[in-house]
BAKE-308505 format. One record per atom (N, C-alpha, C): z, y, x; residue in three letters. Coordinates in steps of 0.2 Angstrom, whole numbers, plus 5000, padded with zeros to 4 digits. Last residue first. Layout:
% BAKE-308505
ZYXALA...
//
This chain:
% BAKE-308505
589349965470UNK588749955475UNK588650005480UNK590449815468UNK590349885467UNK589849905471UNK590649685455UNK590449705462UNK590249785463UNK591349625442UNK590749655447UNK590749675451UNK592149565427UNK592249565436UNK591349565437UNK592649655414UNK592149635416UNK592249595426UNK594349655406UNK593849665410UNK593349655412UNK595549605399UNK594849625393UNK594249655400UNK596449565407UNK596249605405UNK595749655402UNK596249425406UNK596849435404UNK596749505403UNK595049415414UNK595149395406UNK595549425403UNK595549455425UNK594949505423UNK594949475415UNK596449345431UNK596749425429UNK596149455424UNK595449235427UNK595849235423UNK596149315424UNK594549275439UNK594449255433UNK594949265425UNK595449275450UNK594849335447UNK594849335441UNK595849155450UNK596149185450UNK596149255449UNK594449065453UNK594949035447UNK595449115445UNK594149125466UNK593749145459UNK594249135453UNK595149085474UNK595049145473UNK594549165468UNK595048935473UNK595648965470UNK595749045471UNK593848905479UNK593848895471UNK594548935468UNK594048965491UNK593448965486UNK593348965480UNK594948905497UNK594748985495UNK594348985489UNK594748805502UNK595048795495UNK595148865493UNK594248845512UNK593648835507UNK593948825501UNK595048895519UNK594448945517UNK594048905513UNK595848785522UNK596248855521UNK595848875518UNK594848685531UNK595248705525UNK595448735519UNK593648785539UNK594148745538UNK594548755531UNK592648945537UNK592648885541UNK593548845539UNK591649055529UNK592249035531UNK592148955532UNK589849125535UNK590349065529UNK591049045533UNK589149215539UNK589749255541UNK590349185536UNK587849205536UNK587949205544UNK588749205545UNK587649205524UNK587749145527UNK587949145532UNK588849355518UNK588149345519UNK588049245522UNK590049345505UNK589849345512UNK588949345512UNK591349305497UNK590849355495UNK590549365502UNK592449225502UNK591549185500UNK591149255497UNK593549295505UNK593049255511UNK592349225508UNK593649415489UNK593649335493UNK593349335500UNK594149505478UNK594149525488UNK594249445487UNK593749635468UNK594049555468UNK593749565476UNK594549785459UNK594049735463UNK594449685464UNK595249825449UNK594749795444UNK594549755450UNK596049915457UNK596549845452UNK595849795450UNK595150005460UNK595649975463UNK595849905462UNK595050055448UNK594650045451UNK594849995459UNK596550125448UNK596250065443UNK595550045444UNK596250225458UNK596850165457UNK596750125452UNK595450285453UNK595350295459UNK595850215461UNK596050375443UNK595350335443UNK595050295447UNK597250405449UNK597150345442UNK596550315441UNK597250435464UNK597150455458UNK597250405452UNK597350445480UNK597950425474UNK597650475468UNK596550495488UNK596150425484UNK596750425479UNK595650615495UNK596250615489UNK596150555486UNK595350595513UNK595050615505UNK595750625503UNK594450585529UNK594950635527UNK594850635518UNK593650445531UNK593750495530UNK594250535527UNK593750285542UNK594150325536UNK594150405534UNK592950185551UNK592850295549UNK593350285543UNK592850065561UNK592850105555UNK593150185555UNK591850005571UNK592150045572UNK592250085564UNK591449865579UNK591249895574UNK591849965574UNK591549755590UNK591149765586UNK590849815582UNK592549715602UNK592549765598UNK591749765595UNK593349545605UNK592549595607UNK592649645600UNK594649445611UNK594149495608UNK593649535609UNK594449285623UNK594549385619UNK594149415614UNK595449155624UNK594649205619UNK594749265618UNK596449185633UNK596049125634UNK595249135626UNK597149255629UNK597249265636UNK596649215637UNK597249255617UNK596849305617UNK596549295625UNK597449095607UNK597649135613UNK597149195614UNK597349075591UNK597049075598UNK597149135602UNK598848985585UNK598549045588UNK598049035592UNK598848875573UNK598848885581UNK598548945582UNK598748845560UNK599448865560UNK599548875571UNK597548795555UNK597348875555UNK598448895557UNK596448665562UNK597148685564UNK597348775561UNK595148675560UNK595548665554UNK596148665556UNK594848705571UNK594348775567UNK595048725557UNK595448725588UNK595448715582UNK594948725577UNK595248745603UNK595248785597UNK595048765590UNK594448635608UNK595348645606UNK595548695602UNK593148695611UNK593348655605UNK594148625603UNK593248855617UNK593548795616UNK593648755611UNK593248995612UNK592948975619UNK593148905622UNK592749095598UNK593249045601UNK592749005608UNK592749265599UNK592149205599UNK592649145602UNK593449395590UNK593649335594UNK593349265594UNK593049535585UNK592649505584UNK593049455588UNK593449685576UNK593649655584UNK593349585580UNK593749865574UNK593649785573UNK593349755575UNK594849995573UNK594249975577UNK594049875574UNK594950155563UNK595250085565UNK594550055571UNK595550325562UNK595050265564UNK595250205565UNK595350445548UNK595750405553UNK595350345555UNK595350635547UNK594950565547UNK595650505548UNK596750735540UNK596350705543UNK595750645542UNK597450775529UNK597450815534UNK596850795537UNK597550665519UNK597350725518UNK597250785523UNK597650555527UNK597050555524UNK597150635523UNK599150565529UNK598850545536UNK597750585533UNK599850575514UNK599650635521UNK599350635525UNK599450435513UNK599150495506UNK599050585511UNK600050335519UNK599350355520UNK598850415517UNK601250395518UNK601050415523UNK600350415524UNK601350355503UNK601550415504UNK601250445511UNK601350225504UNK600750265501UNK600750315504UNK602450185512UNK602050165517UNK601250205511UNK603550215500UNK603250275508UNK602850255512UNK603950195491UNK603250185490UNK603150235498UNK605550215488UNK605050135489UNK604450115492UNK605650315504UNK605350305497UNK605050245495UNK606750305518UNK606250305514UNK606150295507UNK607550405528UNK607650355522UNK607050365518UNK606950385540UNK607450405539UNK607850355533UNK605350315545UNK605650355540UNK606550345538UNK604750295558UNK605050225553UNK605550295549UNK603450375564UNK604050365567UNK604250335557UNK601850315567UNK602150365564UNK602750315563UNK601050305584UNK601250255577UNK601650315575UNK599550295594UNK599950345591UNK600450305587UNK598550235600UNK599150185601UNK599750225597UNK596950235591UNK597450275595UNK598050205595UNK596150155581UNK595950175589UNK596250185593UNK597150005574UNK597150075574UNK596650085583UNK596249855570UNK596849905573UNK596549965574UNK595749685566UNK595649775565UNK596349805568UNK594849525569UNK595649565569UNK595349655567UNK594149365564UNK594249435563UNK594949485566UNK593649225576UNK594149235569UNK594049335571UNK592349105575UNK592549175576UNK593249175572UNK590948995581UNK591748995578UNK592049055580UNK589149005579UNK589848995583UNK590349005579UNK587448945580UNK588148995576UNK588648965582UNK586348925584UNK586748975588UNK587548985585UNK585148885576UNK585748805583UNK586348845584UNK586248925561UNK585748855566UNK585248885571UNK586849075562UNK586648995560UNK586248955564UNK588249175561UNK587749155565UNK587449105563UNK590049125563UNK589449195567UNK588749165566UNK591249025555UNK590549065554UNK590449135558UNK592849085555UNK592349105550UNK591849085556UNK594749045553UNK594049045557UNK593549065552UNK596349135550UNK595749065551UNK595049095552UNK596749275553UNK597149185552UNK596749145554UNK596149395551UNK595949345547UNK596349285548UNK597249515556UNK596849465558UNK596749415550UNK597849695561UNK597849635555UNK597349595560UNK598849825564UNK598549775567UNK598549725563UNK599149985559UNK599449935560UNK598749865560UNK598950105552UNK599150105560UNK599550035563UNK598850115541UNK598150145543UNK598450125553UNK600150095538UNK599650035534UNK599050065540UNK601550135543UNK600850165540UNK600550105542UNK602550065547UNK602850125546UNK602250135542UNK603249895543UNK602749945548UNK603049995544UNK604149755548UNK604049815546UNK603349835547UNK603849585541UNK603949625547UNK604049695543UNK603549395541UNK603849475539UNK603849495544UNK603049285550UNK602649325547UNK602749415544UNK604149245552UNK603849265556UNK603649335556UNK604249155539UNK604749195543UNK604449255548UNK603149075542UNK603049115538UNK603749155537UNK603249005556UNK602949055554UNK602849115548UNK604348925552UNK604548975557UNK604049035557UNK603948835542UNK604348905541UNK604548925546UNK602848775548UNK602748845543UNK603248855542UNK603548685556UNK603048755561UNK603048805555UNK604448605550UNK604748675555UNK604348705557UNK603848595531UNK603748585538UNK604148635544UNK603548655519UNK603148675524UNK603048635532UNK604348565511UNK603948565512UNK603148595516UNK605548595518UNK605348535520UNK604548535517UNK605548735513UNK605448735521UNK605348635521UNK605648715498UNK605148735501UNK605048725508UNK606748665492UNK606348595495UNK605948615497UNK607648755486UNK607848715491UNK607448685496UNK606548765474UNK606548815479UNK606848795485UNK606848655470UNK606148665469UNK606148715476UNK608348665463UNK608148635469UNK607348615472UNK608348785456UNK608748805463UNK608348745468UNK606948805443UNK607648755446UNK607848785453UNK605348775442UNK605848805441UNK606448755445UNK603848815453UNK604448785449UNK604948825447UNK603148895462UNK603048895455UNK603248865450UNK603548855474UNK603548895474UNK603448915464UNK603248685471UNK603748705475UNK603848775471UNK601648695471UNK602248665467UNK603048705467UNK601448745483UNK601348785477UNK601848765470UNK601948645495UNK602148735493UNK602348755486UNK600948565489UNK601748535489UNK602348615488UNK599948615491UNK600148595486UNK600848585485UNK600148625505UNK599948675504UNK599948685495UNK599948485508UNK600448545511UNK600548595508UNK598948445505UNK599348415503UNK600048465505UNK597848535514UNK597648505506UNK598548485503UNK598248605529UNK598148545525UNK598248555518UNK599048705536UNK598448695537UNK598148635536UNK600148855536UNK600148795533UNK599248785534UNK600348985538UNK600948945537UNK600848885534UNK599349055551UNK599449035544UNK599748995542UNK599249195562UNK599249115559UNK599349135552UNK599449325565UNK598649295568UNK598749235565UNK599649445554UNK599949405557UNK599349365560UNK599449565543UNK599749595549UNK600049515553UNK597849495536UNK598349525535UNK598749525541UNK596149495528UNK596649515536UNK597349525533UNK594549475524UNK595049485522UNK595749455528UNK592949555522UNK593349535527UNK594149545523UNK591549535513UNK592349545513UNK592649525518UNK589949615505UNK590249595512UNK590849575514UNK588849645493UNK589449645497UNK589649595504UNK587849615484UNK587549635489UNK588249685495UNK588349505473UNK587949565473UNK587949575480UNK587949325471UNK588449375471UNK588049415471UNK587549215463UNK587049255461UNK587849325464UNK587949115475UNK587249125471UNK587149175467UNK588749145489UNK588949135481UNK588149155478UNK588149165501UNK588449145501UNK588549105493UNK586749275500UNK587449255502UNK587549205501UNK585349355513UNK585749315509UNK586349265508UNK585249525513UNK585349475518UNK585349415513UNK586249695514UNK585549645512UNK585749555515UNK587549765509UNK587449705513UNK586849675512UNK588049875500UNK587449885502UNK587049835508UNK589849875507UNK589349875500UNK588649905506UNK591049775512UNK590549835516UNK590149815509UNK592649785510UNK592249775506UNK591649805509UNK594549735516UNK593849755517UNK593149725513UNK596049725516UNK595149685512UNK594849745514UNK597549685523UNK596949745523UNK596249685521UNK599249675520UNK598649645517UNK598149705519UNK600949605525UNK600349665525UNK599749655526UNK602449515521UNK601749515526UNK601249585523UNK603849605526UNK603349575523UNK602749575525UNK605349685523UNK605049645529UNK604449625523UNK605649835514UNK605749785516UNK605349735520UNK604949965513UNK605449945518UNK605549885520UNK604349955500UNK603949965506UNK604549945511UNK605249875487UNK605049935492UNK604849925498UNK604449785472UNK604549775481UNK604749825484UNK603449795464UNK604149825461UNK604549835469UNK602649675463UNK602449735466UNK602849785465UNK603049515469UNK603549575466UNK603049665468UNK602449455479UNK602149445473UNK602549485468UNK602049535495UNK602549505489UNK602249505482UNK601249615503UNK600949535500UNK601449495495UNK600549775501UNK601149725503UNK600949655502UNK598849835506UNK599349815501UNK599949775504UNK597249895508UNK597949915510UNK598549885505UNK595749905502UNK596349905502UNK596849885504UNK594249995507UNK594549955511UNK595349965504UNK592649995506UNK593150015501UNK593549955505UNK591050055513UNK591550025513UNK591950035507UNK589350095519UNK589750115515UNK590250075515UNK588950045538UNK588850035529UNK589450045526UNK587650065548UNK588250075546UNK588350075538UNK587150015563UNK587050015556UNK587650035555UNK587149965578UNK586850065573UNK587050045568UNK586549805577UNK586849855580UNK586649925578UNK587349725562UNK586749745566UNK586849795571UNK588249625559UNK588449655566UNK587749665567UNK587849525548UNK588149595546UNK588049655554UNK586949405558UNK587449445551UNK587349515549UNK587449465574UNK587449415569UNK587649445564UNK587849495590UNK587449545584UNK587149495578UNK588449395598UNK589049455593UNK588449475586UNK587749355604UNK587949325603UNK588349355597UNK587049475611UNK586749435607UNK587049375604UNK587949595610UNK587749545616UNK587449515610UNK587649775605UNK588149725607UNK587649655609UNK587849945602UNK587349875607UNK588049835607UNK588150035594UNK587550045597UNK587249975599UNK589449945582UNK589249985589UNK588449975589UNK589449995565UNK589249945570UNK589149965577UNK590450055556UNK589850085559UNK590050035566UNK591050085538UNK590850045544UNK590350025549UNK591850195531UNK591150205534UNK591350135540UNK592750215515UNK592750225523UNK592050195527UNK594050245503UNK593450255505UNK593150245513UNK595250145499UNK595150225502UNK594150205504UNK596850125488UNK596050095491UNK595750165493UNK598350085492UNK597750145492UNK597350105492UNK599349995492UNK599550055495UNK598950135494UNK599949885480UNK599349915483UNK599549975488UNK600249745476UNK600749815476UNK600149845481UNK599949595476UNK599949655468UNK599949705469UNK599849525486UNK599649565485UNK599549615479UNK599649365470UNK599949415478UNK599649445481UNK598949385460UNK599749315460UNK599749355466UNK598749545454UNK598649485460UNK599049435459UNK599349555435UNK599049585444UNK598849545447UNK598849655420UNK598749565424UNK598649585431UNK599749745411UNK599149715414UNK599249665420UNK600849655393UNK600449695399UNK599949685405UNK601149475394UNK601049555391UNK600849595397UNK601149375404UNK600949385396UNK600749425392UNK601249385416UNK601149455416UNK600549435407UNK601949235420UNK602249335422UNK601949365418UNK601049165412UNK601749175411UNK601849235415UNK599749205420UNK599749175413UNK600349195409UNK600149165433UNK600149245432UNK600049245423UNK600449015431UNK600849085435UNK600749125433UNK599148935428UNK599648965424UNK600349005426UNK598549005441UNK598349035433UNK598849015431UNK599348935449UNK599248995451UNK599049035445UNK598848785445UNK599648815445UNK599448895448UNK597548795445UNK597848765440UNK598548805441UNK597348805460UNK597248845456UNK597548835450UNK597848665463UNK598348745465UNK597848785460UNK596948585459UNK597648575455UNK598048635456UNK595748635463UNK595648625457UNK596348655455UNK596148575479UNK596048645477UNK596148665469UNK596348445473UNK596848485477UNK596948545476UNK594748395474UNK595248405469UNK595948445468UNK594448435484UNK594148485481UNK594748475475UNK595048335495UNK595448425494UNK594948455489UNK595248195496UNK595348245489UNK595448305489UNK595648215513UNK595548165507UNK595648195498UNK594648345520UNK595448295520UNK595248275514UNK593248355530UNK593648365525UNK594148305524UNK593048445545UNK593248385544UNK593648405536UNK592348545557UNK592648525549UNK592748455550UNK591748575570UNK592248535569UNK592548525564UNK590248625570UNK590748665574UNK591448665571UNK589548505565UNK589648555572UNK590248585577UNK590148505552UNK590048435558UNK590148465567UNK590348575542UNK590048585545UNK590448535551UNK590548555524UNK590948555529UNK590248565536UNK590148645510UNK590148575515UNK590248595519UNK591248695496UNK590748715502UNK590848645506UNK590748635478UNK591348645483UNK591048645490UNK590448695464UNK590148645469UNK590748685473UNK591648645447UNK591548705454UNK590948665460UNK591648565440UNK590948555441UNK590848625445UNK593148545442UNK592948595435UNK592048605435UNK593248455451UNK593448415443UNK593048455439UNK591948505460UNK592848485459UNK592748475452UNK590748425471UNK591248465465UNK591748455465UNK589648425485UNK590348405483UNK590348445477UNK587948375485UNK588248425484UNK589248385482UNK587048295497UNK587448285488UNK587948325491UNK586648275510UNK586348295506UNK586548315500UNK588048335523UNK587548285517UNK587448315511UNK587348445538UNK587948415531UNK587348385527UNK586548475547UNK586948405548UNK587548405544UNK586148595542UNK585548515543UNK585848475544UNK587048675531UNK586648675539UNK586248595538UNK587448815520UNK587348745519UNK586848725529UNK588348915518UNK587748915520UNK587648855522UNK596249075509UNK596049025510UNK595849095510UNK598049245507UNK597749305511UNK597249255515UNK598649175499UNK598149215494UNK597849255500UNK599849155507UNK599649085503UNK598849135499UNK600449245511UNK599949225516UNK599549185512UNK601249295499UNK600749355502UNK600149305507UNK601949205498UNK601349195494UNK600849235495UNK602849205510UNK602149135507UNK601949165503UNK603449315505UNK603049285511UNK602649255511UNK604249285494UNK603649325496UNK603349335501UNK605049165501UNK604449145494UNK603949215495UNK605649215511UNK605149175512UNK604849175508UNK606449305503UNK606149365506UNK605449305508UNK607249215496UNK606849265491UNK606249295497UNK608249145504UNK607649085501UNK606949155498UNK609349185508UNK608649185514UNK607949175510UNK610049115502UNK610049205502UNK609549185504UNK610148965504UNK609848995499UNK609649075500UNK609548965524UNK610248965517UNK609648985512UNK609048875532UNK608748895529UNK609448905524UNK609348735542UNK609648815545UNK609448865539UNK608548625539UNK609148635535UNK609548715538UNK607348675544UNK607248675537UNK608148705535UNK607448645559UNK607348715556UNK607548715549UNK
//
């Protein structure tokens, strides 16, 4: 598969990858000393149970990618305001009600999953190209974060605020699922030279660049499109927890028709109509894996649905508003969306998500610097 890969082809993968590449509660059977990374980041223990297994120097690993991601956005965006190394191009942040079914099994009702409850939200909708300049048109992966505010409980990150993030984007894999792979990528992708960029599909491998090919697509409206976390998370704690991966879709099967000729920005444009007319609803779906074959560090394997279904959980409300404002929009740009903004019950599981951890702060940190900004949590 690698050598089938011409240079033309090579622009729409790198936005690919990077869109997937940014989309990465301690239990009684991890060891007792705490991991760090070089930067005296603590670094999340693995969980023995329900099949972690850490790769050889991945806290260091992680350290090094971030390393390369900061100095990236360091150089792009020297001057002027400082976006996402990816996902930069936002479609809306929209206001929205996360409302838990009435009943659900006791397996499901963990965490956050109280049944009835319902809690305030701020959902963003975005492209994944690291070109926020991108027309909507083009193939690409597609980002939904989700923020529930007012999450009692305790988190995850020691002194975080009282939020909650689900983070999805329109594909159910992930183009890569090892420390060394995934480095090699980033090198790769944040080089310079023709032949840096030649030597990205050997360094994915034939399954990640099928997938992250794949990965592109069209859509016509953000509000009417089917997302998934990729990797595994934590339901639950000691004895009960269990291994789950996230998805959200539209409630109706309804899809608004692929525009004529579109406006670079026309995936905004529909959610700006869709909202001003109306409510709109997504649903969120819960997939309890039903087999330790199902991986939890393999994040480049689908779990079959045919074999773990999903369970509807929770039911978003997107209210009928006006979110394309400037106040509204740079409020927007100010949040920060990780898998570690969590409560215990819901801690990201394998690889992918723990090197989360440090390379989603690292990367907070410096935009919000670079911006003379504060980073805070909304309440």
């Amino acid at each position: 598969m690698p050598h089938l890969i011409q240079p033309m082809r090579l622009n729409p993968l790198l936005h690919t990858l990077m869109a997937a590449s940014m989309c990465t509660a301690v239990h009684a059977n991890t060891p007792p000393a705490a991991l760090h990374t070089p930067n005296n980041t603590v670094y999340p223990r693995i969980d023995h149970h329900l099949g972690e297994r850490l790769h050889p120097n991945e806290a260091v690993k992680a350290e090094e990618i971030a390393d390369i991601i900061a100095a990236s956005i360091r150089k792009q965006y020297s001057s002027g305001l400082a976006l996402r190394d990816a996902h930069p191009k936002a479609h809306g942040c929209v206001r929205a009600e996360f409302k838990i079914n009435e009943t659900l099994p006791k397996n499901l009702a963990q965490g956050v999953f109280v049944p009835g409850k319902t809690y305030h939200a701020w959902i963003r909708f975005s492209n994944g190209s690291r070109d926020a300049t991108q027309a909507d048109i083009k193939s690409d992966a597609r980002g939904m974060a989700i923020k529930l505010l007012s999450v009692p409980g305790k988190k995850l990150l020691p002194d975080e605020a009282s939020t909650q993030d689900f983070i999805m984007i329109n594909h159910p894999v992930f183009f890569v699922n090892d420390p060394d792979r995934y480095i090699s990528f980033m090198q790769d992708i944040n080089g310079s030279g023709v032949l840096k960029k030649l030597h990205i599909p050997f360094a994915l491998g034939i399954k990640g660049t099928w997938i992250a090919f794949n990965s592109r697509s069209k859509i016509s409206n953000p509000l009417q499109t089917r997302y998934w976390s990729m990797v595994p998370y934590q339901l639950g704690t000691d004895p009960d927890r269990q291994a789950v991966k996230y998805s959200a879709r539209a409630c109706s099967a309804l899809t608004t028709p692929m525009p004529h000729a579109p406006h670079p920005n026309f995936l905004r444009e529909a959610m700006r109509s869709d909202l001003q007319k109306a409510d709109s609803c997504m649903e969120f779906l819960v997939q309890p894996r039903t087999s330790n074959a199902m991986s939890i560090e393999d994040s480049m394997t689908e779990w079959k649905e045919s074999q773990a279904p999903f369970y509807t959980v929770a039911t978003i409300r997107i209210p009928q508003q006006i979110f394309d404002t400037p106040e509204q929009n740079k409020f927007c740009e100010n949040l920060s969306f990780s898998p570690w903004h969590a409560r215990l019950e819901h801690q990201p599981l394998g690889a992918i998500n723990r090197m989360r951890k440090v390379i989603y702060d690292r990367i907070s940190q410096v935009r919000h610097e670079m911006n003379s900004t504060s980073r805070s949590e909304p309440h």
